[in-house]
Every structure is written in structure tokens, then in C-alpha cells.
C-alpha positions as CSV (number, residue, x, y, z in Angstrom):
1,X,0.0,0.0,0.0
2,X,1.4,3.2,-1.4
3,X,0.5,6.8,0.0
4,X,-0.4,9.3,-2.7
5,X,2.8,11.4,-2.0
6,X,4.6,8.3,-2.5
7,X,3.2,7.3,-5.7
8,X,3.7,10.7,-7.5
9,X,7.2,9.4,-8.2
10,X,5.4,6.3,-9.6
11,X,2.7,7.1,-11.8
12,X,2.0,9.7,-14.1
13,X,0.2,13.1,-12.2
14,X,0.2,16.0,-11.3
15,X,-1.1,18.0,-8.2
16,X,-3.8,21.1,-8.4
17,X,-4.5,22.3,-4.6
18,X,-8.0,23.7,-3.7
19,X,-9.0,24.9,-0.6
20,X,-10.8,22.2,1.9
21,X,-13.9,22.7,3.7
22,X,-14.2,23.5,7.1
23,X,-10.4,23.2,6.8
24,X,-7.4,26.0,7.3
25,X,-5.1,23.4,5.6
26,X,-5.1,23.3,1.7
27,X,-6.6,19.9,0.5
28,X,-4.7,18.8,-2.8
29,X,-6.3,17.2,-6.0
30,X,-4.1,14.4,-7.5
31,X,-4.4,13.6,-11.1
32,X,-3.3,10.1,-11.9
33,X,-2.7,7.8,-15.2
34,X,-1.0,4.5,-15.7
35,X,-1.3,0.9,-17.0
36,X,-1.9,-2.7,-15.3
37,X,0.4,-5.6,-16.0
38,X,-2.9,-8.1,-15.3
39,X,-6.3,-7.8,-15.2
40,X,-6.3,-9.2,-12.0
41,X,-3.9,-6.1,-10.4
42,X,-4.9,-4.1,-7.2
43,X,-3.4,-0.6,-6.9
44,X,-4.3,1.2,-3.5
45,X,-4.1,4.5,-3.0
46,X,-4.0,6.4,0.6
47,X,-5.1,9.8,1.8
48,X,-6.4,11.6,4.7
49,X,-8.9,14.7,5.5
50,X,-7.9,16.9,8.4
51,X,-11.9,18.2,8.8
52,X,-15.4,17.1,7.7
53,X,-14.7,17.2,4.0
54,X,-16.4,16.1,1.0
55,X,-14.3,14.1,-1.6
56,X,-14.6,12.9,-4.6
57,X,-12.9,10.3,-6.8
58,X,-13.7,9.9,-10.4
59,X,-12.3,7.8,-13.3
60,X,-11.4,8.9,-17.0
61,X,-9.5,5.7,-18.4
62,X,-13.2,4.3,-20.2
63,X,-14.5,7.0,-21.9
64,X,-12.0,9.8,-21.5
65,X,-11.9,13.2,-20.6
66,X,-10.4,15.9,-19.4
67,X,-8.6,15.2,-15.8
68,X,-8.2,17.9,-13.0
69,X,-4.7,19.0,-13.8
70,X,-5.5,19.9,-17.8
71,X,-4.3,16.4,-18.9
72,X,-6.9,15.0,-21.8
73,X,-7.3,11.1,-21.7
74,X,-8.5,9.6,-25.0
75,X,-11.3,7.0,-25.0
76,X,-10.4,3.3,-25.0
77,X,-9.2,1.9,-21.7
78,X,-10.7,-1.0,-18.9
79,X,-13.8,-0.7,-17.2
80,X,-12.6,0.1,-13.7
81,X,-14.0,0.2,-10.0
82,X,-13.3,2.6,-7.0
83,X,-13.6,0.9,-3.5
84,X,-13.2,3.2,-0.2
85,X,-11.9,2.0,3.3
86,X,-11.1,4.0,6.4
87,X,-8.5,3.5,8.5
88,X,-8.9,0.3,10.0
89,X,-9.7,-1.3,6.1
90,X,-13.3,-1.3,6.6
91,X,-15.6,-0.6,3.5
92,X,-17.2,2.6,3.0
93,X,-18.1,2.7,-0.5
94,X,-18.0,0.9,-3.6
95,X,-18.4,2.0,-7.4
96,X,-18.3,0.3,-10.5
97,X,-20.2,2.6,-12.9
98,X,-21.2,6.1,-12.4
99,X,-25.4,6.4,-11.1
100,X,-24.8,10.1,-11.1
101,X,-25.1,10.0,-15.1
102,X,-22.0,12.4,-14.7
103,X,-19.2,10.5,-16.4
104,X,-19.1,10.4,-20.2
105,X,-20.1,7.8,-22.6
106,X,-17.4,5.5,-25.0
107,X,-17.2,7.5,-28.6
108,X,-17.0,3.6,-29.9
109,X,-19.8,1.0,-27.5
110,X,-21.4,4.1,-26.2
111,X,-21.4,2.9,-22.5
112,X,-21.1,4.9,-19.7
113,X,-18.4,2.6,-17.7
114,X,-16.1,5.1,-15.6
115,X,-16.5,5.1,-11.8
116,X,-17.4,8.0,-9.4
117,X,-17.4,8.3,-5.8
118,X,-18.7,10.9,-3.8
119,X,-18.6,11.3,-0.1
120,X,-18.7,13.6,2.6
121,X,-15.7,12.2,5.2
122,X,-14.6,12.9,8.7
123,X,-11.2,13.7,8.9
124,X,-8.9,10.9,9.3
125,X,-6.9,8.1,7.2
126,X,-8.3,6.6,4.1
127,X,-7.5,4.6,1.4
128,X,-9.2,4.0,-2.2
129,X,-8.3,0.9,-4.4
130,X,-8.6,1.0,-8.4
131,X,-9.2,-2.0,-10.0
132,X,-10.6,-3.6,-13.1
133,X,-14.8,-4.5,-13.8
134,X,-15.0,-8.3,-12.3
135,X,-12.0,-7.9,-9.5
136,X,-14.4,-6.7,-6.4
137,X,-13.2,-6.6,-2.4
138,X,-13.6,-10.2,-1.4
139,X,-15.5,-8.6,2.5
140,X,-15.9,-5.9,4.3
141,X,-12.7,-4.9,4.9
142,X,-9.6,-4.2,3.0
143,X,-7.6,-7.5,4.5
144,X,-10.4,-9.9,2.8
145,X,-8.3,-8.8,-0.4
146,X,-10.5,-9.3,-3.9
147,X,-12.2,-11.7,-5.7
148,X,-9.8,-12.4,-8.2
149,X,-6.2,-11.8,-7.2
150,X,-4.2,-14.1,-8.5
151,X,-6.0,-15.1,-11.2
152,X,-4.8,-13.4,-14.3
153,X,-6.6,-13.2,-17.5
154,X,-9.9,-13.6,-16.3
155,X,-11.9,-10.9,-18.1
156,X,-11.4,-12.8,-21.3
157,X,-13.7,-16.1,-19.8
158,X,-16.0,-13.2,-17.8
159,X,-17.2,-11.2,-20.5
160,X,-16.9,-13.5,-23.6
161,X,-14.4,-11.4,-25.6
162,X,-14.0,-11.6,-28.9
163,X,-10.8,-12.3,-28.9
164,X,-8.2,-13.8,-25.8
165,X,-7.3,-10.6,-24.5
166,X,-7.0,-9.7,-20.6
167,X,-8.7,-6.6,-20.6
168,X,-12.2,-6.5,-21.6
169,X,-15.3,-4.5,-20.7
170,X,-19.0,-6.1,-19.8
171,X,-20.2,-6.4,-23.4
172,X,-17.2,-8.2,-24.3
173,X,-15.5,-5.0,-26.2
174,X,-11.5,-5.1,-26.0
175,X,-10.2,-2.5,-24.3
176,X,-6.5,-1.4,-23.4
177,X,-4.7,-1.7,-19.4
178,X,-4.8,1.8,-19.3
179,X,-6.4,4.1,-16.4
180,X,-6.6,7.4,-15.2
181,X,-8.3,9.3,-12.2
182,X,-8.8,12.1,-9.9
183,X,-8.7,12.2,-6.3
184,X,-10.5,15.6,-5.5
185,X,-10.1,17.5,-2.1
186,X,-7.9,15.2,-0.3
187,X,-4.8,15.3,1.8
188,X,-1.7,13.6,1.4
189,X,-1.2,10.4,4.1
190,X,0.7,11.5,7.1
191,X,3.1,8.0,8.0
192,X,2.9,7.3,12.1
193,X,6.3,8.6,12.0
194,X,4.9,11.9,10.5
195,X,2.2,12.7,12.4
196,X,3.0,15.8,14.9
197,X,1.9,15.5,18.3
198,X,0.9,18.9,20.4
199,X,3.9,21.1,21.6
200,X,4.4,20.7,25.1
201,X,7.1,23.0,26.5
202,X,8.9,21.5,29.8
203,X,11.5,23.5,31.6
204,X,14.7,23.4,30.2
205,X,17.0,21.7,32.5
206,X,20.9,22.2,32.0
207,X,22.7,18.8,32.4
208,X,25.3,18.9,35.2
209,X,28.6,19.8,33.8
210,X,31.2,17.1,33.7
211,X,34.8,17.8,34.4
212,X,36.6,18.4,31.6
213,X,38.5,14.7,30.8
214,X,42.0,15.4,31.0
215,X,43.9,13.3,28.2
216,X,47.3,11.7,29.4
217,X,50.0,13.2,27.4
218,X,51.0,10.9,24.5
219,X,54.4,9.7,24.5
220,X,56.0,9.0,21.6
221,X,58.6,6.0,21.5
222,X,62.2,7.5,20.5
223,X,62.5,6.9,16.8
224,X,66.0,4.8,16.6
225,X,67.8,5.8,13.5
226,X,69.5,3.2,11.6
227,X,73.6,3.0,12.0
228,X,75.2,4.5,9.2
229,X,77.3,2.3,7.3
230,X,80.4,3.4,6.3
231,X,81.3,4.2,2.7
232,X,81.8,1.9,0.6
233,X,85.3,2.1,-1.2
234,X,85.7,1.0,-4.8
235,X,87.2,-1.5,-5.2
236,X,90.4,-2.0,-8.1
237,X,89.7,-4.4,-10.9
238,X,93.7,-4.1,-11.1
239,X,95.4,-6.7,-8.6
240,X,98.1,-5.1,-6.8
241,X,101.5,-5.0,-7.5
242,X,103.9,-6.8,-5.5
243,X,107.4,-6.0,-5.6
244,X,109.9,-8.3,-4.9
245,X,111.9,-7.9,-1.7
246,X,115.8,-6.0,-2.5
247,X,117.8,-8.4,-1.4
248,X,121.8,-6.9,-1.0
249,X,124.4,-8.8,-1.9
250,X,126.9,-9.9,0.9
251,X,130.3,-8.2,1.0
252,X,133.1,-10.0,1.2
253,X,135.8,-8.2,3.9
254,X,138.8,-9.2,4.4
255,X,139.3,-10.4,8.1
256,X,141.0,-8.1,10.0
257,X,143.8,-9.5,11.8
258,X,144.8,-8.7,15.2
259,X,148.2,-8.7,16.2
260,X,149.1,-11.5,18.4
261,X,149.0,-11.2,22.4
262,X,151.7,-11.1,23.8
263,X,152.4,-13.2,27.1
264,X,154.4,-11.0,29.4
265,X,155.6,-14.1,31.3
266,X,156.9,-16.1,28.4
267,X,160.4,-15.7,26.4
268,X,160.2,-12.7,23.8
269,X,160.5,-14.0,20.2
270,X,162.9,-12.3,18.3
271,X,161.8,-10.4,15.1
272,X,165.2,-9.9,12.9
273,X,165.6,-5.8,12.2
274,X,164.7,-5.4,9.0
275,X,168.0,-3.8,8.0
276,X,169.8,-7.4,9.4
277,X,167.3,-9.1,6.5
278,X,168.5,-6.9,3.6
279,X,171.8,-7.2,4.6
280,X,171.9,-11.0,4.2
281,X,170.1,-10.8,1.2
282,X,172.8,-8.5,-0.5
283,X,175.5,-10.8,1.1
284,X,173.8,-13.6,-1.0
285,X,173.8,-12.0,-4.2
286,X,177.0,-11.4,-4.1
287,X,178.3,-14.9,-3.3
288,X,176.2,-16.4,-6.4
289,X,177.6,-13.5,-8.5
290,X,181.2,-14.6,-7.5
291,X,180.1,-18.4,-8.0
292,X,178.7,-17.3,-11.8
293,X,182.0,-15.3,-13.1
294,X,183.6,-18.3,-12.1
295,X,182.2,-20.9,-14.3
């Protein structure tokens, strides 16, 4: 179940206000059109009245006609039927052609098959159903659901079409799924979250006030830095060098004589005077130059 604020964004309408009776508030007239998927579809509409108001709900999708907001319907869609229920889903009304002789007649089987319902209501929640000739409320109240839910296509076996089509009207004329109607002098559905209760003012009472919450301070870990690594020398694609160790020749020195000790105690060797030896010598030459005259 769909308020009619709600099924604005659903449906084609529009919304002309008027001024409601016995009412400061502003009643609104909605102006729907759309299609059924079945013959055997239910679409319910709710509303409310804030005063003793008369309403009136009145069908164009039949014959056609000019709807509240301007909008011209042509001729040529289902016979429908307006049913009303209050709040609790209990039947007020019930329409399936107009006994006013106010709606228009079918250009085409010149029958008078649009629904009108007018009704002086207390204020309060409402809803109104729209469905198709054949699909009436199963009871008295809106939870006995209708006579043929859930069975789709029956038109075609209730009214003898002509041919097998879902949507027919009593005479057995084929008709379209489409629909259009006005709900005059109404109020869009307050939700039970919506509806505003009287003001009551109570003294305003200040709440106690709390010591302020004193946050420990936050203590950050000390951030460690990471060693630094030392540089990294390049290393030589050349292998080193290595020289050879110098090594010096050894020198050959004569050995140095020492002159012999001499005992004090023992008997003194005699060195001949050198001037003793070259006298011999020349004594010697002179005997072997004697001995060589000789010869």
C-alpha cells in the first residue's frame, strides 16, 4: 500500500490544490494515469482529511476526458471500479459505474463505464483501491483482499471477448490496461512517524557539567635511526703489485787480523831488524855472482 505522495514518483500526475472545507489546511487534487500488467492487479491509494470534507474520486480511463490538472485522456481503456476504506480497512463505499449519469459515454460502445465516488468524510486516514470490472473486495474490509487476485486473464472467460485478451469491458468490447483518475479535495497520508503531536514545552534543565577529561599526554617511542654504514670504497679491478723484496748482496771483507797477544811471562821471540834481513840478502847475491864469473 502506497500513500499518494509516494506514488507521485510512480505514476504519471500532477497535483492542483483547492481549498478544503471546514479546513485552514489546503486539500490537494491528485491527477493520476498508468497501465496494469494483469487484469487481476490491485493498486491502493491512501489519503487523509484533516476536517469534515467532501471528496470525490472519479475515473477517465473508459470513456476519456479531461482530468483535473489539464491532462486529456482519449477513450479506450478498462472498465474500472473505485472501493473506499477508512483506516482500519473497513468498507465505506464501492463503485463500478457512475449512477450520477455524470461520467461520459465510449465515442465507440457508447457505454457509460467510468466510476465515481462521492462522499462527505470525517477527517482521518483513508485509502481508495482502483481495480478492473470483475475484481471486487472479497469482504468488508480491506484484509479480505479481492475476488480475483491471483487469477490473471480472467476478463477474457467473464465477459466473452471476442478475442483472448485480458482486458475487456461487460459487453465483451476489447479494451487497453490503461487508467486514469482524480482524487479531488484530499490530503496527502501522514506516515505514524509523521504525524505531529501537540507542543508541550517543559522547563529546560541544563545537564550537570562534567569535568573536563584530562587526556594523558601521548608519549612518543624515541625513533632509533638506523647506523650508518660506512662508505663503501671502490674496489680495483687491477690486482696489486707486489714488488719483490731488495735483497743486498753480501760483502766479502777481508778479516781483520789482530796482532798476536803477547804473554808478558813467556820468552820474547825475536823479530830480525829489517836492516839485518837486507843485509843478508845482499850478502847472497853477491856470493852467487862470484860463483857465476867463475864458471
Amino acid at each position: 500500500m502506497k500513500s499518494l505522495s509516494t506514488l507521485l514518483g510512480m505514476v504519471t500526475g500532477a497535483i492542483v490544490t483547492t481549498l478544503g472545507v471546514g479546513s485552514a489546511a489546503f486539500a490537494v487534487d491528485f491527477s493520476f494515469r498508468g497501465t496494469f500488467s494483469q487484469d487481476d492487479d490491485v493498486h491502493l491509494f491512501d489519503f487523509s482529511v484533516d476536517a469534515l470534507s467532501p471528496v470525490l474520486f472519479r475515473t477517465y480511463s473508459y470513456a476519456g476526458g479531461t482530468q483535473a490538472d489539464g491532462t486529456v485522456i482519449a477513450p479506450g481503456g478498462f472498465d474500472p471500479i473505485l472501493t473506499l476504506f477508512d483506516g482500519d480497512g473497513n468498507l465505506i463505499g464501492e463503485n463500478d459505474d457512475d449512477i450520477f449519469d455524470i461520467v461520459a459515454e465510449d465515442p465507440t460502445t457508447h457505454q457509460a463505464y467510468d466510476s465515481l465516488l462521492s462522499v462527505l468524510l470525517d477527517a482521518g486516514n483513508y485509502t481508495v483501491s482502483l481495480t478492473q470490472y470483475g475484481n471486487f473486495a472479497s469482504g468488508p474490509n480491506l484484509l479480505d483482499g479481492f475476488i480475483q487476485t491471483g487469477n490473471g486473464n480472467y476478463t477474457s472467460e467473464l465477459s466473452n471477448c471476442a478475442t483472448e485478451s485480458p482486458f475487456c469491458d461487460f459487453m465483451g468490447d476489447v479494451r487497453t490496461n490503461a487508467w486514469a483518475f482524480d482524487a479531488i479535495g484530499v490530503l496527502p497520508l501522514l506516515e505514524a512517524d509523521e504525524v505531529e503531536p501537540s507542543v508541550v514545552e517543559l522547563p529546560v534543565v541544563e545537564p550537570p557539567v562534567e569535568p573536563p577529561v584530562v587526556e594523558p599526554p601521548v608519549v612518543e617511542p624515541p625513533v632509533s635511526e638506523p647506523p650508518v654504514e660506512p662508505p663503501v670504497s671502490e674496489l680495483s679491478t687491477e690486482p696489486p703489485v707486489v714488488e719483490p723484496p731488495v735483497v743486498e748482496p753480501p760483502v766479502n771483507e777481508p778479516p781483520v787480523s789482530e796482532p798476536p797477544v803477547i804473554d808478558p811471562g813467556s820468552s820474547p821471540t825475536q823479530v830480525p831488524e829489517p836492516t839485518t834481513v837486507v843485509a843478508f840478502s845482499l850478502v847472497g847475491l853477491g856470493a852467487l855472482a862470484q860463483r857465476y864469473r867463475k864458471k
